[in-house]
C-alpha positions, 0 to 999 in steps of 0.5 A: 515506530507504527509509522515508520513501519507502515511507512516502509512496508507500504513501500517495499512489501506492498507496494502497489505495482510490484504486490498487488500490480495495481496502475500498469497502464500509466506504468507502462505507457508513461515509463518510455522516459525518465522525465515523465515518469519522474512527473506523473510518479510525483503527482501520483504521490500528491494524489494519494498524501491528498486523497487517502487521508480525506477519504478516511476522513469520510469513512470515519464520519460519513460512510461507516455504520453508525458514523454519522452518530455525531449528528445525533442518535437518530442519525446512529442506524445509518449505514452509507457505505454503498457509497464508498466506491462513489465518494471516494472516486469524487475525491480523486477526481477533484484532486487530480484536476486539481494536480491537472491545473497545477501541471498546466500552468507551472509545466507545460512541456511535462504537461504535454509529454504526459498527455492523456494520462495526467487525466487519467490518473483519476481512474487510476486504480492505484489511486482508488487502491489506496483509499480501499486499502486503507478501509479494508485495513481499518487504519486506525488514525488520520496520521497512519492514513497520511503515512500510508497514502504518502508511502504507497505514493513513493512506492509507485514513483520509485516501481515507474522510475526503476523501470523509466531508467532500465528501459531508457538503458536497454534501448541500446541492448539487444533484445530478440525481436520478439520481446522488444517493447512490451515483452521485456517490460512485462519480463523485467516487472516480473523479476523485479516484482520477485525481487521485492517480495524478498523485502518481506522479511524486513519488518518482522522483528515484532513477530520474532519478539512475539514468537519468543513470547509465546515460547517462553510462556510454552516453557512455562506451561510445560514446566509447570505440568512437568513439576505437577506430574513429577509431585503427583507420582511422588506422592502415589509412590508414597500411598503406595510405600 
């Protein structure tokens, strides 16, 4: 149920582009047409399944106070976490030039339709976003840590196909001079960013649960004053009868 959960909130509610506006620069210059969007939104999701889960791996090992105890006790008092930002980075790096060869020799037409930006996707920050996030949020397995690389990868994929497919569409609309290009773009990620920000509502069934706990034991509580206060003025009316 835990993964399920971060896996759709990672999706939904904070969803890297349309929550916290992390990757608009490949969002909106890769976004002109549906086949590209569709390559780089998949190798965005390759990264982060990829790259998450490794950099946890060496924040939990490595780069945590303490972490490096399994080398010894001599080793408990270190603290490398002045190195997250560089390591992390080198882990992104790697796999994107990895993602990088891959593109090349299996696609070279998708390769050279996303030119620079393939590349790029190494100082992408909603790569580095997601391996932040999952410190910050001290995500507490390496399975949760995959869950949530792969579930902001489909994020991104789905906000860069959504706005691919609507700006192939308006195209042929007409949209005042003044808002064509980038103006509309900017205007339709604002509606759709208000638009899912009503997903928020989705997954709060344990809160309600927990709220309908603690009014229970609220209920409780009172009562139990009720009836204490109710036999204490008994037993005053008593002494006093």
């Amino acid at each position: 149920m835990e993964h399920i959960e971060l896996f759709f909130k990672s999706i939904f509610i904070d969803n890297m582009v349309f929550a916290t506006f992390l990757g608009m620069c490949s969002y909106l210059a890769v976004s002109k047409k549906v086949s590209t969007a569709v390559g780089l939104g998949a190798a965005v999701i390759f990264v982060l399944a990829i790259t998450v889960p490794l950099n946890w791996l060496l924040d939990q090992y490595i780069l945590q106070p303490g972490a490096l105890s399994w080398l010894g006790a001599e080793y408990a008092d270190y603290d490398l976490s002045f190195l997250s930002f560089i390591m992390f980075i080198a882990t992104i790096a790697t796999m994107v030039q990895l993602v990088e060869i891959i593109v090349e020799k299996f696609s070279p037409s998708l390769y050279n339709s996303l030119g620079i930006f393939l590349p790029l996707i190494a100082v992408n920050c909603a790569i580095l976003g997601g391996s932040l996030f999952m410190q910050s949020r001290e995500i507490a397995t390496l399975g949760l840590a995959t869950t949530y690389g792969v579930g902001s990868g489909i994020g991104w994929f789905l906000a860069i196909l959504a706005i691919a497919a609507i700006r192939e569409k308006i195209r042929y609309s007409n949209v005042p001079p003044a808002l064509r290009g980038l103006g509309i773009t900017f205007i339709i990620t604002g509606l759709m960013a208000i638009g899912f920000m009503s997903f928020g509502g989705m997954l709060t069934g344990g809160d309600d649960e927990g709220d309908k706990k603690d009014k229970e034991k609220t209920a409780q509580v009172e009562t139990v004053q009720k009836n204490s206060i109710t036999n204490e003025i008994a037993n005053n009316t008593k002494v006093i009868e």
